[in-house]
C-alpha positions, -999 to 999 in steps of 0.1 A, spaced: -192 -843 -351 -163 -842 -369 -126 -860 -362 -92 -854 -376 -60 -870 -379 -28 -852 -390 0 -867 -403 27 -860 -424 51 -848 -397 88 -857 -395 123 -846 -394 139 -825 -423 166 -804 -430 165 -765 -434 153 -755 -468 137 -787 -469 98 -793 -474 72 -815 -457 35 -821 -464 9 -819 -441 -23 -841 -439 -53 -833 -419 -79 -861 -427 -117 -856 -414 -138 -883 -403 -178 -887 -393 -191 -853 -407 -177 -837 -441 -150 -818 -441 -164 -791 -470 -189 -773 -444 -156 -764 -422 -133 -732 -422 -100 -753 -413 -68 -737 -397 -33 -752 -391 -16 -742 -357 15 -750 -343 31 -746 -309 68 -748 -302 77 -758 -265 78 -725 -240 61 -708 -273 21 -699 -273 3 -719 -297 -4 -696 -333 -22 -702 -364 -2 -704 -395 -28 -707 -423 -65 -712 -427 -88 -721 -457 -123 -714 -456 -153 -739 -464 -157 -741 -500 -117 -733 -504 -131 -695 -510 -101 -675 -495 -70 -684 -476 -48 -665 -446 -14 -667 -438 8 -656 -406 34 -635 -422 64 -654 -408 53 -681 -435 34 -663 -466 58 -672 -497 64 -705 -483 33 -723 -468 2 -733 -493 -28 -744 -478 -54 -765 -495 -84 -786 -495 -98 -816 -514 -132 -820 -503 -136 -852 -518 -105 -871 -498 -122 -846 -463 -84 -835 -463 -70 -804 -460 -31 -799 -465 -7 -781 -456 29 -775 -484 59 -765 -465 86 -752 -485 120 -736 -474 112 -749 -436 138 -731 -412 146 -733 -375 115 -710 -364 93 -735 -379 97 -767 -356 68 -774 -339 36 -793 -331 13 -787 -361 -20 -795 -358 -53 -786 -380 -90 -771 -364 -121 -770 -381 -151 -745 -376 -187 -742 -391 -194 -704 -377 -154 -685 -390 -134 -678 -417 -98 -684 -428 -90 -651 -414 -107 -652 -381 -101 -686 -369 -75 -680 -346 -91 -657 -332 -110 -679 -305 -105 -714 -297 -118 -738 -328 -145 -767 -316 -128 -794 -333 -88 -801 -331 -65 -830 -345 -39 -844 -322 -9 -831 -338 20 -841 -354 54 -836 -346 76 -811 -374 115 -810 -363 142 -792 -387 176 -796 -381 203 -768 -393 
């Protein structure tokens, strides 16, 4: 089965921009719909952007379409995600989910098999 690792996480200041990794061990990443999710504390979690298998289509929450890109480069197994003009809704703990059987669009809509640990996004005003 497949494992991920995110990274790319840090501190940064509003308007700023980070990077996110998600890099897939034991399985190959290019057979997976993957979605980024992130949950603030006292906040549900919510997914922010998916990318299906083959990098066919993408989704995006609204609170982030303009300023999040999604992407994949099935030959690294990393999917990333570009965070441009971050504000203070966007602190949070970001982590990636992959999924044989969904698509960009529906993977937050049940609970993804396979989940990263996270990584930690803070933006300070």
């Amino acid at each position: 089965q497949v494992q991920l690792q995110e990274s790319g996480g840090g501190l940064v200041q509003a308007g700023g921009s980070l990077r996110l990794s998600c890099v897939a061990s034991g399985d190959t990443l290019k057979i997976y719909t993957v979605g980024w999710f992130r949950q603030a504390p006292g906040k549900e979690r919510e997914v922010v952007a998916g990318v299906n298998w083959g990098g066919t289509g993408t989704w995006y929450v609204d609170s982030v379409k303009g300023r999040f890109t999604i992407s994949r480069d099935d030959a690294l197994n990393t999917v990333y995600l570009q965070m441009d003009s971050l504000n203070t809704e966007d602190p949070a703990v970001y982590s990636c989910a992959a999924d044989k059987h969904t698509t960009a669009r529906a993977i937050g809509f049940t609970t993804p098999p396979y989940w990263g640990r996270g990584t930690q996004v803070t933006v300070s005003s």
